[in-house]
N, C-alpha and C positions, 0 to 999 in steps of 0.2 A: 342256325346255330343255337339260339335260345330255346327252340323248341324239341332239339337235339339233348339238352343239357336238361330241359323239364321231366323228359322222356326218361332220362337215366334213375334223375331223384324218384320218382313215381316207380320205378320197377323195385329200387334201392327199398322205399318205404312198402309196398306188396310183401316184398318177399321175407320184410321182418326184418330186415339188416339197420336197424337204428343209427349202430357205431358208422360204418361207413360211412350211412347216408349223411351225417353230419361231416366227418371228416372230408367226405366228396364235398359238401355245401360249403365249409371252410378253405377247403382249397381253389373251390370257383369263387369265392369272394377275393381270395389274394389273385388269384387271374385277373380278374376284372377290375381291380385294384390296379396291377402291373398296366393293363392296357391303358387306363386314366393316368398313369406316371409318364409312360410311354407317347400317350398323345400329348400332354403338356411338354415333356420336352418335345418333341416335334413342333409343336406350337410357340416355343417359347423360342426353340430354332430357326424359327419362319421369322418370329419379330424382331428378332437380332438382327437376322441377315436384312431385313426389310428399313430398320433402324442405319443400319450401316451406311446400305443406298442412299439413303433419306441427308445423312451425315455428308454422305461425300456432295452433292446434289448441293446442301446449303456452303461446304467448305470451298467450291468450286464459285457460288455465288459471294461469293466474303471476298474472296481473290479477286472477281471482276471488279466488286464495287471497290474498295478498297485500292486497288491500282487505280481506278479512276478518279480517288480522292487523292491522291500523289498527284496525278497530273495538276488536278484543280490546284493545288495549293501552290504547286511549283510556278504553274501562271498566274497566282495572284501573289506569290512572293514575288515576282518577277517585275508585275505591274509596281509593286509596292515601291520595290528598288527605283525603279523608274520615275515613280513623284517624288521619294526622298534626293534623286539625284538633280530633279529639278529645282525644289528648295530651295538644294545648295547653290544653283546658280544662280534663281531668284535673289537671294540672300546677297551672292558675291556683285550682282550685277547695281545691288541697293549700296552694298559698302562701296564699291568702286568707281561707278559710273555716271555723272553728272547731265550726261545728254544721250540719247541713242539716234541711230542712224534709222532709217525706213525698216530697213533690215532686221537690223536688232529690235525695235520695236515689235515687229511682227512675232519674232521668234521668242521675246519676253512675254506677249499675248499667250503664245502657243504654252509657253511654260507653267505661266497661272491657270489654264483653260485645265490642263492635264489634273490640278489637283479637286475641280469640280467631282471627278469619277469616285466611286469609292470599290474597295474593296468589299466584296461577303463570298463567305467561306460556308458552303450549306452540302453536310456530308452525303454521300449516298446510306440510306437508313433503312431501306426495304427489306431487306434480307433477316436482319437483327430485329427488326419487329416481329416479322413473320416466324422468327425462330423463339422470342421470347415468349409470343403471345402462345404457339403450339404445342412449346415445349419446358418453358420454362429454360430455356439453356440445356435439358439433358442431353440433347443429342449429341452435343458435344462433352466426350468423355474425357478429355486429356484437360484436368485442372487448369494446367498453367496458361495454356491456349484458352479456356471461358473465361479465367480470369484477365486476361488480357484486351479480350473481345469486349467484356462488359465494361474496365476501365478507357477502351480507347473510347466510346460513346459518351460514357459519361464527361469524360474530358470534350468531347464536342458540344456536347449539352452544355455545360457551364462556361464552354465558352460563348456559345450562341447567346444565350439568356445574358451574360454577365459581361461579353464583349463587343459580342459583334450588333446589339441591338443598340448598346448604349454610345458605339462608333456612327453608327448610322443616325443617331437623332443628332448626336453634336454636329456631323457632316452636313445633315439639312436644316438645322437649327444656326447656326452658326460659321462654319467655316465656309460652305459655299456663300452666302450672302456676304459675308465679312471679304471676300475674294472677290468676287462676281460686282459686288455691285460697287464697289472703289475702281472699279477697270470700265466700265461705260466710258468714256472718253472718246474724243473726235476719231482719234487712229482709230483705237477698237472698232468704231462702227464703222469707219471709212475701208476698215478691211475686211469686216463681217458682209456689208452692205450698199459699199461703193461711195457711204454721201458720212461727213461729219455731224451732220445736224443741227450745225454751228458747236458743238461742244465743245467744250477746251478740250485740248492735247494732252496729253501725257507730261506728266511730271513727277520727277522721282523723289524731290525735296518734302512735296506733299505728298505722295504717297510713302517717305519714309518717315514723316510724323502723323501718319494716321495711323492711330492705336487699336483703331479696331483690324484693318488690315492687315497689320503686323503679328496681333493677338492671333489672327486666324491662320497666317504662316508657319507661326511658332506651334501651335495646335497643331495641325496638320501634322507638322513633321513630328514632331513625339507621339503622336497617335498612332501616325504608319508605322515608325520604328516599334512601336509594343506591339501595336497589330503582328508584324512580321515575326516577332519574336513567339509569340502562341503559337500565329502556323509553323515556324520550322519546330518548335514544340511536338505538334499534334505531327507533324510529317515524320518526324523519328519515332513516336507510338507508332505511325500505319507502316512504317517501312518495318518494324522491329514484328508488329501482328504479322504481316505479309507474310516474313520469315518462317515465322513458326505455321502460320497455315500453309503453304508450300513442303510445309516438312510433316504436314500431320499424316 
């Protein structure tokens, strides 16, 4: 084709035809022009469509992780409910109870044992990384949907740094030892272990004027109650994201 079109100008310039030959030469520059406009949109229609793919691909990964962080939090609020419910019977069984039976002892064991565990809430984050780091968020074009994307992380990040790190050092720093180690007692290990050790038994009068025990009671249950208050938090961000990615 170019050699077609050199062929023409060279007959154009022989024969003397100046005017044309230029007018032919300006008009194969706008051709060739046209064709460079022509392949950039084509080109530019390939990245779209390729963009798109690329968009549904990560909005389909947001949806997985993101249902999976529902789950998690739904079983660690769950758990949560579960220690603040024992507290409360810790609590009622210290206001009420002067002696316990085999039974009950066991089952007051079982009570304090529960609040040793702790909660941690650790989002699924792969996706959002991988989207930030390749794309900066463009690929996600619907404003309201990035801006949501990026605030529900953040609010995970500053709960992690600002919550759940500084739950987890009180828990081993304090609550568990403050729990754990006021409960060594004969029962305890006689039910742990088969033998007392000769250890004294269980007593409520002194365990309910030990201050550090009590300290780490009271700790616990306001800790889990704020704890659980973030996650149903961040649970109505991931269920309100979910929404809009489901709809994108």
């Amino acid at each position: 084709m170019i050699k077609f079109f050199r062929k023409i100008r060279q007959n154009l310039l022989s024969e003397g035809k100046t005017g044309k030959y230029f007018k032919y030469a300006i008009g194969e520059i706008i051709l060739v022009m046209i064709g460079i406009l022509l392949a950039l949109q084509v080109n530019n229609w390939n990245q779209r469509q390729q963009n798109k793919e690329l968009s549904k691909i990560y909005v389909e990964d947001f949806i997985r992780e993101i249902s999976a962080d529902i789950l998690t939090l739904n079983e660690r609020i769950e758990r949560n409910e579960n220690m603040i419910q024992n507290i409360t019977l810790i609590l009622t069984t210290l206001a009420t109870k002067k002696e316990l039976s085999k039974k009950e002892i066991i089952l007051f064991y079982e009570q304090n044992q529960s609040l040793g565990f702790e909660s941690y809430f650790i989002p699924e984050t792969s996706t959002f990384r991988q989207l930030d780091a390749n794309s900066n968020g463009s690929l996600i074009l619907d404003k309201k949907l990035k801006d949501n994307l990026y605030q529900y992380y953040i609010l995970n990040d500053r709960n992690e740094k600002n919550g759940e790190i500084s739950t987890q050092i009180y828990q081993h720093n304090f609550i568990t030892i403050g729990v754990y180690n006021n409960l060594l007692t004969g029962d305890f290990l006689e039910n742990e272990i088969g033998t007392s050790l000769n250890r004294s038994r269980l007593d409520l009068e002194t365990l309910r004027q030990n201050t550090e025990y009590m300290v780490a009671i009271l700790a616990k249950n306001a800790i889990t109650k704020n704890q659980n208050l973030q996650y149903q938090n961040i649970k109505l961000n991931a269920e309100k994201l979910l929404e809009l990615l489901k709809s994108y």
